[in-house]
C-alpha positions as CSV (number, residue, x, y, z in Angstrom):
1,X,13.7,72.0,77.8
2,X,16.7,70.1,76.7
3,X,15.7,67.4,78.9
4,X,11.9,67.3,77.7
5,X,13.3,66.9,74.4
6,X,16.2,64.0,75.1
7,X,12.6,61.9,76.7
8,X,10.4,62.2,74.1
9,X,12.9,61.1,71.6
10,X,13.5,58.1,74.1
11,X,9.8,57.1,74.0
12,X,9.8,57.3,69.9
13,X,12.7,55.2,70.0
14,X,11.2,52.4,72.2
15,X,7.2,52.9,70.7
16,X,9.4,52.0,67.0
17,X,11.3,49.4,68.9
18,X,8.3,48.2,70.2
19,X,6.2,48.0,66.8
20,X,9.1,46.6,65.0
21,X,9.3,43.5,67.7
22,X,5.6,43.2,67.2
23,X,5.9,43.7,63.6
24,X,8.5,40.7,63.8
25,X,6.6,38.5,65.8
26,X,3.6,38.6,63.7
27,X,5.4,37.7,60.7
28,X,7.5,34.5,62.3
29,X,3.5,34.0,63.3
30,X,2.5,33.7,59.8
31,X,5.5,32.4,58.1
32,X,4.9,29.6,60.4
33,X,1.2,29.7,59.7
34,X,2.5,29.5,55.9
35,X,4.9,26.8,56.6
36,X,2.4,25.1,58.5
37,X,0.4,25.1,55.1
38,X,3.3,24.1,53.0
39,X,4.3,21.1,55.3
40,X,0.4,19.9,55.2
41,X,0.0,20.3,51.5
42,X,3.3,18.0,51.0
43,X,2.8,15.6,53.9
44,X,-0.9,16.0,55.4
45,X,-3.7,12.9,55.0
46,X,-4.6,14.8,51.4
47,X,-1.6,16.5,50.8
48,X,1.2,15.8,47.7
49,X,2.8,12.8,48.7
50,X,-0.5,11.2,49.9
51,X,-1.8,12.2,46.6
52,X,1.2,11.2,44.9
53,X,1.2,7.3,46.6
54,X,-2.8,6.7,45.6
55,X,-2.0,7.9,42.0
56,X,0.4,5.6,41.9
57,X,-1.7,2.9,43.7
58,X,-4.6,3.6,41.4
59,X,-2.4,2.8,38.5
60,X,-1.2,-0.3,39.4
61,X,-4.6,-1.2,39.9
62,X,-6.0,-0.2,36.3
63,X,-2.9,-1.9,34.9
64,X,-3.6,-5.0,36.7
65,X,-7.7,-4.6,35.6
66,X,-6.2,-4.2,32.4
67,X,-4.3,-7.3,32.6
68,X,-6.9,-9.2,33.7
69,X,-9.3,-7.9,31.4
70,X,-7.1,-8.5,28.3
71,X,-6.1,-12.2,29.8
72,X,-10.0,-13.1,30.3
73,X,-10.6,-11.2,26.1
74,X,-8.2,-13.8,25.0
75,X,-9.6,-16.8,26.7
76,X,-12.9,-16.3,25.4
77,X,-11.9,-16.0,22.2
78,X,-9.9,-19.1,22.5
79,X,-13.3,-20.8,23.8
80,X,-15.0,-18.7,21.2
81,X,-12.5,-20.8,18.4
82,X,-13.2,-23.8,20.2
83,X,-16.7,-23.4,20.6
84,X,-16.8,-23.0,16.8
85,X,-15.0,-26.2,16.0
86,X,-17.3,-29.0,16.7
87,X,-16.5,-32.2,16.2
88,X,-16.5,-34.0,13.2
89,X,-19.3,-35.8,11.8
90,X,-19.4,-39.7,12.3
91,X,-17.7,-41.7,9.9
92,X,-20.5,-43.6,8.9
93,X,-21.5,-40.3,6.6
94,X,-18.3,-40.9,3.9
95,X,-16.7,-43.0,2.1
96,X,-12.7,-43.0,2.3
97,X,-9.7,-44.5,-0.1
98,X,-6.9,-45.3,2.0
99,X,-4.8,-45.7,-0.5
100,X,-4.8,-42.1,-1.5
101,X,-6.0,-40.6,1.7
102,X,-8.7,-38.9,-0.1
103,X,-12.4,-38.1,1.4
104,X,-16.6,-38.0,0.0
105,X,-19.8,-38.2,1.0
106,X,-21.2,-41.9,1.4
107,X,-22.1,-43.0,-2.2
108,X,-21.2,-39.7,-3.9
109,X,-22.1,-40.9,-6.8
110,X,-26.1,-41.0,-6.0
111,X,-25.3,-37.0,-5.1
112,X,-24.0,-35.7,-8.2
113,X,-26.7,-33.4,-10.1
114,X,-29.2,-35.1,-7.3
115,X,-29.7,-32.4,-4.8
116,X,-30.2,-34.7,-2.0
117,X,-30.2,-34.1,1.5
118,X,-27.9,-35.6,4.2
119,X,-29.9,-34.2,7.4
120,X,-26.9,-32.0,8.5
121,X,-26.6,-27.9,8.8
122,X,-22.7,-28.3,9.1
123,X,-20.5,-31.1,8.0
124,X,-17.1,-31.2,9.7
125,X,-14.7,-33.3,7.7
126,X,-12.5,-35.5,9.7
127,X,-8.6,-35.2,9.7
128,X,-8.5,-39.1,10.1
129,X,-10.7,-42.2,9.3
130,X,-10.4,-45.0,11.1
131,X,-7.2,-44.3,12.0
132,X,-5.8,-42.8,8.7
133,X,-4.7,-39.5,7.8
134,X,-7.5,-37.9,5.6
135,X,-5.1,-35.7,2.9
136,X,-7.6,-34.8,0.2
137,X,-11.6,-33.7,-0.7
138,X,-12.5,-36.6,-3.6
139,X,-12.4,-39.9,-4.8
140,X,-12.1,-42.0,-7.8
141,X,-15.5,-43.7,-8.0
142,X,-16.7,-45.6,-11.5
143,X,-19.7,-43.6,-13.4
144,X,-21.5,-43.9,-16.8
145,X,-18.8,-46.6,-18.0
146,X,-15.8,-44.4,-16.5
147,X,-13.9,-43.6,-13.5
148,X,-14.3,-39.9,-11.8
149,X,-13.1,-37.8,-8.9
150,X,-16.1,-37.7,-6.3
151,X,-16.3,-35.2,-3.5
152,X,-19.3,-33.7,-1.9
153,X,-21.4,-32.4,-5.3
154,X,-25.2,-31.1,-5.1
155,X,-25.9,-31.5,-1.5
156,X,-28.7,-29.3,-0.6
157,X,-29.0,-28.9,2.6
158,X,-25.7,-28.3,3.9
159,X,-24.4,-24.8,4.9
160,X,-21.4,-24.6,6.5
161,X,-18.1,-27.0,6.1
162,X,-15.0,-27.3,8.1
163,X,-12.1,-29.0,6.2
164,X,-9.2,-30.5,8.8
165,X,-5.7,-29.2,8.3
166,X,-4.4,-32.9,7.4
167,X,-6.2,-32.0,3.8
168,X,-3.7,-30.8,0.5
169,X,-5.8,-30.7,-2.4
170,X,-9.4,-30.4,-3.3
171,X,-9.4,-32.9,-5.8
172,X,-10.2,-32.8,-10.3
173,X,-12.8,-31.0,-11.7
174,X,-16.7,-31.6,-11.5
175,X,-18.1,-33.6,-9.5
176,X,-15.2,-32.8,-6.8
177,X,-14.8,-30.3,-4.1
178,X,-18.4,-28.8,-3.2
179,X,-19.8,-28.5,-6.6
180,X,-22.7,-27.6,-6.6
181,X,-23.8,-27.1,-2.8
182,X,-26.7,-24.7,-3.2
183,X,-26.7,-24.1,0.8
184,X,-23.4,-24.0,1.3
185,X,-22.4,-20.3,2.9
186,X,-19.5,-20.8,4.8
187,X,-16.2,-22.8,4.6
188,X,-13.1,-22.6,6.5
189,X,-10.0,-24.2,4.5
190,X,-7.7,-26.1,6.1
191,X,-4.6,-24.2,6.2
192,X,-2.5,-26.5,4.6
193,X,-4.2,-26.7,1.1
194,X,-2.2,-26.4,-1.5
195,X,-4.5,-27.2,-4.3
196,X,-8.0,-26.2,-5.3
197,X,-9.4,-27.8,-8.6
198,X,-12.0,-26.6,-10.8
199,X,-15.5,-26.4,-10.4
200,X,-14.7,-27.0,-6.7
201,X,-16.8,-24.3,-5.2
202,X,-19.3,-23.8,-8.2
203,X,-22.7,-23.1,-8.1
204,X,-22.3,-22.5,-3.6
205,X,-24.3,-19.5,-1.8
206,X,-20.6,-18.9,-0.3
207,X,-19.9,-14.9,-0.1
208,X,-16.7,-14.9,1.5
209,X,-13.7,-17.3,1.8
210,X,-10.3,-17.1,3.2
211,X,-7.7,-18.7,1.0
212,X,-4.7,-19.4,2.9
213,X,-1.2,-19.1,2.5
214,X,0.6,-21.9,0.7
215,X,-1.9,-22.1,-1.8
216,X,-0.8,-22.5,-5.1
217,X,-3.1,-23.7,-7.7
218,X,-6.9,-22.8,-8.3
219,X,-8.5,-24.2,-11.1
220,X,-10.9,-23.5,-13.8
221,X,-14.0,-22.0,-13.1
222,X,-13.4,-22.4,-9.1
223,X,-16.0,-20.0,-8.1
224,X,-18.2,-20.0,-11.0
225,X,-21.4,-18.7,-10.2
226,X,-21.0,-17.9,-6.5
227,X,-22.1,-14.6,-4.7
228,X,-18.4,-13.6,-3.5
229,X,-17.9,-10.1,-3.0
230,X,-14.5,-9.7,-2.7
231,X,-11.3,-12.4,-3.0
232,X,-8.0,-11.7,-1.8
233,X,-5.6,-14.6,-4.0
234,X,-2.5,-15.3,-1.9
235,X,0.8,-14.3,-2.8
236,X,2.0,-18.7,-3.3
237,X,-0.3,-19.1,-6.0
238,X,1.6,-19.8,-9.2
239,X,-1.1,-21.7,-11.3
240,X,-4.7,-19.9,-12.4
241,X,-7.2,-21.3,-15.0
242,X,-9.3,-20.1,-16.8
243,X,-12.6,-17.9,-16.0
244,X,-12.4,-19.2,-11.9
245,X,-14.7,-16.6,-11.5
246,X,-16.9,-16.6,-14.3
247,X,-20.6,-15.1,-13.6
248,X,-20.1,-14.1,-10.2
249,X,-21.8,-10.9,-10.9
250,X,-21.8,-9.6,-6.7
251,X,-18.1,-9.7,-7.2
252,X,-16.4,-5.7,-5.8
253,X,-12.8,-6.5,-6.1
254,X,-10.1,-9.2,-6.3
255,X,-6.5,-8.4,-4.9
256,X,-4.2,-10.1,-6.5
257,X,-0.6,-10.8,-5.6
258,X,1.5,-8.9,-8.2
259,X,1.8,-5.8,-10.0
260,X,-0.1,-4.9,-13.2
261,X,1.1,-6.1,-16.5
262,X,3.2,-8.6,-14.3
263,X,1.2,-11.4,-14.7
264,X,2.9,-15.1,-13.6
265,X,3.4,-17.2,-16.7
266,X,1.2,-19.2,-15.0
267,X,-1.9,-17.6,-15.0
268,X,-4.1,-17.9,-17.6
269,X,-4.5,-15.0,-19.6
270,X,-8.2,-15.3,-19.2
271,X,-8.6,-15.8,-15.5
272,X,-11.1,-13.8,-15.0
273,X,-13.1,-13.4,-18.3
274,X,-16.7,-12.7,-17.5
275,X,-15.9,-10.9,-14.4
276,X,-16.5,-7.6,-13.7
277,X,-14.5,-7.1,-10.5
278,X,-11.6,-4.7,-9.9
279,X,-8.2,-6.2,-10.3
280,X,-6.9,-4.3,-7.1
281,X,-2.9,-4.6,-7.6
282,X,0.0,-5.2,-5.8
283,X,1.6,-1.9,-4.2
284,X,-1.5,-0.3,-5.7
């Protein structure tokens, strides 16, 4: 009996030994099966670091795209700028003082209150004339018994002009600057002017200008009668006449480079009588 009992405790002892060995096995089996996993997810063809390399592969890639996309933007805009600056117009359309450097149409004179047509859509003023620096837009040229600053006044068909960087000063009163030019739409400055008389854009179809930097005088009745819609004055203008922007009835809003009630002593007090624009302040 005793003996009966001593073997069948034997056999539960080796059935549990044998259960927990197989027990054991399996799991080594899928802790390997797991790590198997593990090691594939980190290392296989798809698996972390793979992933990890392409990521950073693919980014260096955009980044270079990006690169060459931006570096291919800003050549065509520089062939854009270029493409927009033809060259100038022959010499043989003005007439030139070397004395003062200063620039007109041939026989300005003949222009003034004419409305005549020169046969050009653009008119690109040169920065030199026969091999002399061209400094400023107007001439003296004698009329009705007197002697007057001539520029480009009442051309008609004109519609776009390009001044040359060489040029300081849009020179006296009517019939200077572009008086008058009932085409005219669009002008780029040059970026060194300094000085822009009256009457100098009067009477133009011009909706927009960019006065640049450095600028420091405009003179009476500048814009008088133009369709600008807003006006931003730089902040190197000391001198303003009077009513520059007289009966330009499109005009929104001018900015102007100071803060209300401080007005430079050199602005006239009526600089822009018969304007109904918005004075849009400094800091305001």
């Amino acid at each position: 009996m005793n003996k009966d009992r001593g073997k069948q405790k034997k056999m539960k002892r080796e059935t549990r030994t044998g259960i927990t060995l197989i027990a054991l096995v399996i799991t080594i089996i899928i802790l390997l099966i797991l790590a198997g996993i593990t090691i594939n997810l980190t290392i296989g063809q798809r698996g972390i670091l793979n992933r990890a390399k392409e990521a950073g592969k693919n980014y260096v890639k955009s980044a270079e795209e990006e690169d060459k996309m931006l570096a291919d933007l800003v050549k065509d805009m520089d062939n854009w700028d270029k493409e927009e600056t033809p060259d100038p117009t022959p010499e043989e359309y003005f007439d030139f003082d070397p004395e003062t450097g200063g620039i007109s149409i041939k026989n300005a004179v003949s222009y003034y209150l004419a409305n005549k047509e020169i046969g050009l859509k653009t008119l690109v003023i040169p920065s030199t004339y026969q091999g002399q620096e061209v400094k400023k837009i107007g001439i003296y040229l004698p009329s009705n018994g007197g002697t007057y600053f001539f520029g480009f006044p009442s051309i008609k068909d004109v519609e776009k002009i390009i001044i040359p960087d060489t040029v300081t000063e849009i020179a006296n009163n009517v019939p200077s600057g572009f008086f008058e030019c009932s085409a005219l739409k669009e002008v780029k400055l040059s970026q060194k002017l300094k000085i822009i008389s009256g009457y100098s854009f009067a009477y133009t179809a011009i909706s927009e200008i960019n006065l640049p930097e450095g600028l420091e005088y405009i003179g009476t009745y500048a814009f008088w009668n133009t369709p600008l819609k807003e006006i931003r004055i730089p902040s190197t203008v000391t001198t303003v006449g009077n009513r520059v922007f007289s009966g330009c009835t499109s005009l929104e809003k001018v900015y102007v480079p100071f803060k209300e009630g401080e007005m430079p002593s050199g602005w006239n007090s009526k600089w822009n009588e018969h304007c109904n624009a918005e004075i849009i302040y400094q800091d305001s």
